[in-house]
N, C-alpha and C positions, 0 to 999 in steps of 0.2 A: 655176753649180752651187754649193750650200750647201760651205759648209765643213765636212769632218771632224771629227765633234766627238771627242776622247778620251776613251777610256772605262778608266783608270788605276787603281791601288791609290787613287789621290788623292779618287777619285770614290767610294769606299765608306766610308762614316761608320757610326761604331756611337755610339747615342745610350745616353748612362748610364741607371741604371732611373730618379732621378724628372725627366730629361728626357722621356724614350721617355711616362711616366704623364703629366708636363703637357702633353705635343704631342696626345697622343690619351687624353685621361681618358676621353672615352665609352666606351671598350674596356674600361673597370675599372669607372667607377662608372654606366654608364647616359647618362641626358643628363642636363645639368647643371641648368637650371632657377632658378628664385628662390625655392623652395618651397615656392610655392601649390599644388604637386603632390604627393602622397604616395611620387611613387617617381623625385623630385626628386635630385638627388645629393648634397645635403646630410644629408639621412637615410640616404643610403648609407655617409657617411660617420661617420655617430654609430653604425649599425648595424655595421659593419666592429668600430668598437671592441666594443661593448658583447658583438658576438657572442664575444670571448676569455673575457669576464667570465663569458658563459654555459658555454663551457667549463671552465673551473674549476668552475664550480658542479657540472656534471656527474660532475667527475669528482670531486665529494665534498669540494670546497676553497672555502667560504664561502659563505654563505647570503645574503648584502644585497649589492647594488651601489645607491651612491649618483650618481645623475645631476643637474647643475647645467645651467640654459641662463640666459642674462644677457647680454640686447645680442647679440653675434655671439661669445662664447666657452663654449667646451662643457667642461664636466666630467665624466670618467667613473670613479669610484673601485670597486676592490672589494676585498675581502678573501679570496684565492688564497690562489695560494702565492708568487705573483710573481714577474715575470720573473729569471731566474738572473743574479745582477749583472755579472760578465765578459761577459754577452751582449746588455744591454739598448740600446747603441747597434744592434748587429748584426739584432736583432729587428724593429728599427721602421724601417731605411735598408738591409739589405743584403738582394734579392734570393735568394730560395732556403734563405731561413734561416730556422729557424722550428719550432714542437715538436710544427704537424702534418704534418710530413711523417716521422714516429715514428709508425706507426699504430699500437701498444700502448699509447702516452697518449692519441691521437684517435682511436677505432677512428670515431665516426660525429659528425665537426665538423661545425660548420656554415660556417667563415666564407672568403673567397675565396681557398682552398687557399693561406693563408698568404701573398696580398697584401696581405692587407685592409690596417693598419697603415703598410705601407710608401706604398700611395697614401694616406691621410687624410694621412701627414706630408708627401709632394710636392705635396700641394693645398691644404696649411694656411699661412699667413703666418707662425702661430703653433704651434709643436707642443712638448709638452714630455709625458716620460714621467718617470715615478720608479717606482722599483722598493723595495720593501722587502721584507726578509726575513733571519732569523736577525740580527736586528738590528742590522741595515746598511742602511744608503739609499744610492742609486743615479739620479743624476739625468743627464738628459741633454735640451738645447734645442736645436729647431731651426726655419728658416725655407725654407719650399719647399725640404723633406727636405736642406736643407746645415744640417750642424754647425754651431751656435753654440758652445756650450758643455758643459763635461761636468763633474760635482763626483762625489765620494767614490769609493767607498765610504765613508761614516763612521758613526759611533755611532748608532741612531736610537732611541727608545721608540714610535714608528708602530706599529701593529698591522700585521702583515705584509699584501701586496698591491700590488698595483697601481694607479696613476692616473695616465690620460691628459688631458693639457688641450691644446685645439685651438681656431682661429678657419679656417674656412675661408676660402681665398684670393679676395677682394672681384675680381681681375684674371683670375678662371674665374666664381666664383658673382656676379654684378651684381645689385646691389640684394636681396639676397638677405635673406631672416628665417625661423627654422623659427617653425613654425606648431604650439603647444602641442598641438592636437586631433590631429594625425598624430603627433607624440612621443608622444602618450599609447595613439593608437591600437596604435601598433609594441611599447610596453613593453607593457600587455597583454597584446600575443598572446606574446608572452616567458614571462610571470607562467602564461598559462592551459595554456601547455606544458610549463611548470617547476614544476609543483604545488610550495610550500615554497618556492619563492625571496621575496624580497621586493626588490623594488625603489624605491627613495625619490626623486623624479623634482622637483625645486623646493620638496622640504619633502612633498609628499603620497604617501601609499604603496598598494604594486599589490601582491597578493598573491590566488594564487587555491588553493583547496584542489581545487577537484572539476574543473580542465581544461579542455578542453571543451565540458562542458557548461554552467561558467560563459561561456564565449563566447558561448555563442547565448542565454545568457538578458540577458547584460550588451550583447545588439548589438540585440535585439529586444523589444517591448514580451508581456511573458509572455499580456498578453488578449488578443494577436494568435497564439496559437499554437494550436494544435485538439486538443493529446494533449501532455503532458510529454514532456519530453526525454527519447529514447532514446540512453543512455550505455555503451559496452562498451570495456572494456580488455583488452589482450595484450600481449604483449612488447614487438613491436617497431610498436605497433599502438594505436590510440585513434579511436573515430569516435562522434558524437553526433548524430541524427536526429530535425525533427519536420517537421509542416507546417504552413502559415501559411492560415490565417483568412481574408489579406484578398489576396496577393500571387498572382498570376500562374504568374510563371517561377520559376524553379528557384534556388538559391541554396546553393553550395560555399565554406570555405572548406579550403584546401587547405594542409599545409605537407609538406615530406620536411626530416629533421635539426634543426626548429626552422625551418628557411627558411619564407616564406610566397610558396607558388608561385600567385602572383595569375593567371597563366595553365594552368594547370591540370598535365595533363599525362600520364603512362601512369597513373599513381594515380589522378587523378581519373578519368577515363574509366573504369578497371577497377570504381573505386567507385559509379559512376553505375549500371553493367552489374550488379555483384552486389546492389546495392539493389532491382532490376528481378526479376532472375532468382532472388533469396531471397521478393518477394513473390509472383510469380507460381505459386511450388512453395508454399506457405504456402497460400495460398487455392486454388489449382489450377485458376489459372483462367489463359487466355492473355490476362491483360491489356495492351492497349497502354504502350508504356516511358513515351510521354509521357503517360498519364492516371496511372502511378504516380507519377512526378517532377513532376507539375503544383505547385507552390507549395510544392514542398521546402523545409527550412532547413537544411543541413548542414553539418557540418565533417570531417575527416579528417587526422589526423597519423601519417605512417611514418616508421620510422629505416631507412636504408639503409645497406649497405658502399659505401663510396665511388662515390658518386651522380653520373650524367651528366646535364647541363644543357643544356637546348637555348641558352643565352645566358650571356654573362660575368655577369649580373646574378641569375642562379638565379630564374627565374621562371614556369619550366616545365621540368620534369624529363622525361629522356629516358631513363633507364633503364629497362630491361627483368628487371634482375636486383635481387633483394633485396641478393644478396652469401653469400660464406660456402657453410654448404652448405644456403640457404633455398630454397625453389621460386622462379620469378619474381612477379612483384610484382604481376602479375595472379591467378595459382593463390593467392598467399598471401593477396587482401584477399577474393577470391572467398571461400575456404574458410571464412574468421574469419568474414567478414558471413554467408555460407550456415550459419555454423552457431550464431553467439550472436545474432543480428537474430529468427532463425525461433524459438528456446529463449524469447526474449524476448515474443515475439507471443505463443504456449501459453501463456506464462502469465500475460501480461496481456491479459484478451480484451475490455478496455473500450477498450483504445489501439487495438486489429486492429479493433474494429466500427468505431470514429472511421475507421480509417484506409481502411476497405475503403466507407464510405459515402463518403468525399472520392475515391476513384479513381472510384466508379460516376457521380459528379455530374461529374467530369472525362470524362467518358466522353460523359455526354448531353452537356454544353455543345458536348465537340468534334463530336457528332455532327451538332446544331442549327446549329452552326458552316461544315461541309466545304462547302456548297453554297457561300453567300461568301463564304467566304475563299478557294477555287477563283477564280470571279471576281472577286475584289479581287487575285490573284498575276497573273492575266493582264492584268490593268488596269497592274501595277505591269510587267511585264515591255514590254509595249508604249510606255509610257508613260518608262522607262527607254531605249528603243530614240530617243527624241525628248527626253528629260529634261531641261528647261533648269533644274528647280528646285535638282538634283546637278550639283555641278561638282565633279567626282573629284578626288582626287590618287592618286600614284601606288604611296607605301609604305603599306598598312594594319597593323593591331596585329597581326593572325595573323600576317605576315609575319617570325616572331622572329628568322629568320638573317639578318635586315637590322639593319644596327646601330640606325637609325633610328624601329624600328617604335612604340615608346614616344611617340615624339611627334606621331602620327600626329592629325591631329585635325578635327573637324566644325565649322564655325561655320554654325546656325540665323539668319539675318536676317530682315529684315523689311523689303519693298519693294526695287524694283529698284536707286536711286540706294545704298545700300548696301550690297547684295550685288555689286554692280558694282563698289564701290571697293575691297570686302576681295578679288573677284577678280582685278582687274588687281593687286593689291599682295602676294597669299599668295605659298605657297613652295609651286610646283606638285609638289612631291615628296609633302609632308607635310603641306599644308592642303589642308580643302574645303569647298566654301560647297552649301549649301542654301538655298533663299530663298521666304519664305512667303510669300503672295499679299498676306493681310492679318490680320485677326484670327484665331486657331485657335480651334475649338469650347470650350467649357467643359464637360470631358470628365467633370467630376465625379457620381457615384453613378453613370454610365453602364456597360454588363458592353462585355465585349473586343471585343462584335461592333462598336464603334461605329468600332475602329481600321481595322475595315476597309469599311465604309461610309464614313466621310470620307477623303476622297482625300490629303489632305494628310497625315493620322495615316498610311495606307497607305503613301504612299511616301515617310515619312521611317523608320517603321519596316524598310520595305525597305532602306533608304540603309542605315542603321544594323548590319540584317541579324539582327537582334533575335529574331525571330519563335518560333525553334524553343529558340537556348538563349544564354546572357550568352556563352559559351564562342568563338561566332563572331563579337562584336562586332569591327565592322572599326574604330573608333576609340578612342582613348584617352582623346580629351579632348572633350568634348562642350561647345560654346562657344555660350551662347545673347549674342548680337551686337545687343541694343537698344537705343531712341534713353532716357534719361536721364528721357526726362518721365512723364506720366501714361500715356500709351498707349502706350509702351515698357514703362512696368511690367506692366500689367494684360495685354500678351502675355507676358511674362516671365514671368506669373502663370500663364497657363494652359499654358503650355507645362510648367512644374514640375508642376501640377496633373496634366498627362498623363503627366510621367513617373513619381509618386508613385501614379497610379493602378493602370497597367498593369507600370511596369518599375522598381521603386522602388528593387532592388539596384543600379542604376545610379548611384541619388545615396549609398545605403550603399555604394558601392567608390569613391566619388570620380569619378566619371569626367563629374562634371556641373560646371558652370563659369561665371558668368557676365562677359561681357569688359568690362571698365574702358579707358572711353574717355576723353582729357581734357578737362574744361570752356574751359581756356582757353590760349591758345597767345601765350608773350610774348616778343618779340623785338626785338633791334635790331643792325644792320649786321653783326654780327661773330657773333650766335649766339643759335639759337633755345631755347626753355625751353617743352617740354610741361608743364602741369599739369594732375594730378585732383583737386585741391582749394582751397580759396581760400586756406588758410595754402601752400599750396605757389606761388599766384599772390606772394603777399607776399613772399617770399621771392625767389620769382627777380624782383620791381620793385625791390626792395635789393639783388640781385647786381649785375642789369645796367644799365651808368652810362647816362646820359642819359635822354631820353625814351622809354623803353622803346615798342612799337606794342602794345595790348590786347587780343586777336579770341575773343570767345566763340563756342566751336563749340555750336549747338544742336543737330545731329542729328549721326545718321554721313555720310548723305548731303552733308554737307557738307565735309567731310574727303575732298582729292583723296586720286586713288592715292598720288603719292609722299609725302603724307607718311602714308597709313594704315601702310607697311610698315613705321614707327618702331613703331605700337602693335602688330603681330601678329606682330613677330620678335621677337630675342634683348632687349628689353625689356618682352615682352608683360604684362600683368600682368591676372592672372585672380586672381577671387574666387571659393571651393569653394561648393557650395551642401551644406550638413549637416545631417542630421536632430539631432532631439533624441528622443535613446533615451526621455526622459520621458514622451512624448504618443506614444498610437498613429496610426498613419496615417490610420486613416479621424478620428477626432476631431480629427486635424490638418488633413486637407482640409474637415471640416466646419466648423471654424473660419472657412478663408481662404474654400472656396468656397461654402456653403451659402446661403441665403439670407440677402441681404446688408444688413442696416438699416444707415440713414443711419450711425450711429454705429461700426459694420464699415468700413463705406467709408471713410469719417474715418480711422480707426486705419490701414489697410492704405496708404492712401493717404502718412500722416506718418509712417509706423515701415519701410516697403518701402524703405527703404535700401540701397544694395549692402550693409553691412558684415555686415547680418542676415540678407539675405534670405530670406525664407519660414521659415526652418527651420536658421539658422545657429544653435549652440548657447550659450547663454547663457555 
């Protein structure tokens, strides 16, 4: 019989807060990542700082924060009021402390109910705060949130404020680097919800006057749009509406407090609803919701009283109430859009004709439409029933009360030997493989019906789950998995091609990825050395003594399981694929895909490099 184990005061441990933060950071910042992802944890943690800075601003205390990134150390300066000097250790290390939990200074914050801080310093190597004010400085350093060192109060001529400097800790974030175009993306959406701030990000500055609506002209190419932007502002209230020219599916973006709620949430739904239900009363006609939302572009920003979040990371909002003595947060987005969206239409009747001829041609398409795509859903549901091309896993993105769902993710291969190796080695939780037979169609100039006559386009966008709205995408991260050479590219190619066609918010929200396999693998008796590059081979034949063994991998296929699961776990290293707001889509696809003289082929063939691929941004 087992032994009795005891169960004693001895046996209950209370872990201090930046133990409890480094044992489980997922529960604070998200998943951790290397920052080829936008919602990586190392942006959560420049966002934690910056989001205090935005406080101040609001509450009328300095107009510029200056941002610095350099190698792995971050700079976040502003001019506040800055932190109260007796409490500037207490602010950044002690649990519970903090100036918004004073809701007469923070009626509608934004940042992790006053953790934020306290984890960037238990996950930094490096953290150092100064405080100025009334002409006094106030410093204080620390390493994984313990005390180094404290100096003054003393004399300062600073202009009063704040600055935090941080390296995130290399022994949680591995191999980590932020990635300027998500830095830039994240201050932006700052700048266009702060009309008047200005923010100075490595020397260059973000300042937006008009909100908004500079959002969607600065995320989309304006000859892609079908009617100016529709701009309306309220109190506690800001939404900006057009439709796109060339796009599909629908396109939100979403914040509550400044947060950007990437997964939607009662706001967004309520917003989708009163867009539907203001055009329909407009025109009087019982148009279907999705022939109004067909190729939307929108955005939306509400302020809330104290806002509930479906997740520690605020990326879907669960409140039902404004706060205060406001109606709920459906009666109130309903009302505003039912009443300055409709004011708006009266009196510009050149945008309601644009707008009412783009519902009626969404109307035919779907009508010409229902008959196969009926038989293209029962193909996919049968074929689902036997689907060897889906190999599921188990967490997806909707999943948000799963800590996990953010890493939820797709990998697209090519041939069996392949998709075999990334299945025997993924993480049956959170990876899934699809596997393409062989080449995918060249989807280009083609209309939507083509998604569901080819079988392959069917049921990957089944997989995907794509069809109706971006809002039920079951993955995060969308991982095209090919072999390195020319016909790894040229599938690469068209697989971008199809998603730029039909679903292009997908590579506008990041969520498209191409996977970095390594060239060469060098080893000897005591330890091996992946490399994806030949300075990287160099490198490790100078580390490691002797005769080092050389083995160039040419395919995936050739990459057993055990060692694929080094490239698609906590070392995986993906490259984002990015538009460039410069070029519009379709003159972007007409470029790669159009007809292709010798001299195309040449270029696509020497310039299709992972680091650019297709449409990475200059």
């Amino acid at each position: 019989m087992a032994e009795n184990t005891q169960y004693t005061e001895d046996n209950i441990r209370s872990l201090d807060w930046k133990e409890h933060i480094r044992m489980r950071p997922g529960m604070y910042i998200g998943k951790l990542g290397d920052g080829s992802s936008a919602d990586d944890g190392i942006y959560i943690l420049l966002k934690e700082v910056i989001d205090n800075c935005i406080d101040e601003f609001v509450m009328g205390a300095g107009k510029t924060i200056e941002i610095s990134i350099k190698d792995k150390l971050v700079n976040v300066r502003d001019y506040g009021r800055g932190i109260p000097l007796g409490k500037v250790v207490d602010v950044v290390s002690k649990m519970n402390t903090g100036g918004k939990y004073d809701s007469r200074a923070f009626k509608k914050s934004v940042g992790l109910n006053g953790v934020g801080t306290k984890a960037v310093n238990a996950l930094s190597s490096f953290f150092k705060v100064q405080s100025s004010r009334d002409s006094q400085l106030k410093t204080a350093e620390f390493s994984q949130g313990n005390l180094m060192q404290e100096e003054g109060p003393s004399e300062t001529s600073q202009r009063k404020g704040t600055k935090v400097s941080f390296i995130p800790d290399e022994l949680i974030f591995k191999n980590f680097k932020y990635r300027n175009e998500y830095v830039e993306r994240m201050l932006k959406n700052y700048v266009y919800l702060n009309p008047g701030l200005t923010i100075v990000f490595n020397g260059e500055k973000f300042h937006s006057e008009n909100g908004l609506k500079d959002l969607l002209e600065d995320n989309n190419n304006v000859e892609d749009m079908l009617y100016p932007v529709i701009h309306l502002k309220g109190n506690d209230i800001e939404v900006a509406i057009t439709h796109s020219k060339t796009q599909y599916s629908e396109e939100y973006h979403s914040f509550v407090n400044g947060q950007n709620t990437t997964q939607g949430g009662t706001h967004q739904s309520a917003f989708r609803e009163a867009i539907v239900k203001t055009v329909r009363d407009f025109y009087s006609k019982s148009y279907e919701a999705s022939d109004i939302r067909k190729s939307i572009i929108s955005a939306i920003s509400i302020k809330v009283m104290e806002p509930v979040f479906e997740s520690q990371t605020k990326t879907k909002l669960g409140s039902t109430d404004m706060g205060g003595d406001l109606p709920t947060v459906r009666t109130y987005i309903n009302d505003f859009v039912g009443k300055y969206l409709d004011n708006y239409l009266h009196k510009n009747t050149e945008t309601a004709e644009l707008l009412q001829r783009k519902i009626v041609q969404a109307e035919r398409e779907r009508k010409e439409l229902s008959g196969i795509r009926k038989l293209a859903k029962d193909r996919a549901k049968k074929a689902s029933l036997h689907n060897k091309k889906l190999r599921d896993c188990r967490i997806h993105l909707g999943d948000t009360k799963k800590d996990r769902c953010l890493e939820s993710t797709l990998f697209i291969t090519e041939g069996d030997s392949a998709s075999g190796s990334i299945t025997k080695s993924r993480d049956v939780n959170t990876q899934a493989v699809f596997s393409l037979k062989g080449k995918p169609l060249n989807s280009y100039g083609m209309s939507k019906k083509v998604v569901y006559e080819n079988e392959e386009f069917n049921l990957l966008q089944a997989a995907l789950n794509i069809e109706e709205s971006m809002e039920d995408l079951r993955y995060n991260n969308i991982v095209i998995a090919t072999d390195a050479d020319v016909d790894g590219m040229h599938i690469r190619l068209l697989l971008i091609t199809f998603f730029l066609q039909f679903f292009p918010e997908l590579i506008k929200e990041n969520h498209l990825y191409i996977l970095q396999t390594p060239l060469f693998r060098v080893r000897n008796k005591k330890e091996t050395i992946y490399c994806y590059s030949e300075e990287e081979r160099r490198n490790a034949i100078d580390k490691l003594t002797g005769k080092p063994e050389i083995t160039r991998f040419k395919g995936l296929g050739e990459i057993s399981p055990d060692e694929f699961v080094h490239f698609i776990g906590d070392d995986i290293r993906l490259e984002p694929v990015m538009l460039d707001k410069a070029m519009s889509i379709e003159s972007l696809l007409q470029f790669y895909m159009g007809k292709n003289t010798p001299d195309r082929q040449k270029f696509i063939i020497e310039n299709l490099k992972v680091e650019i691929d297709l449409v990475e941004e200059k």
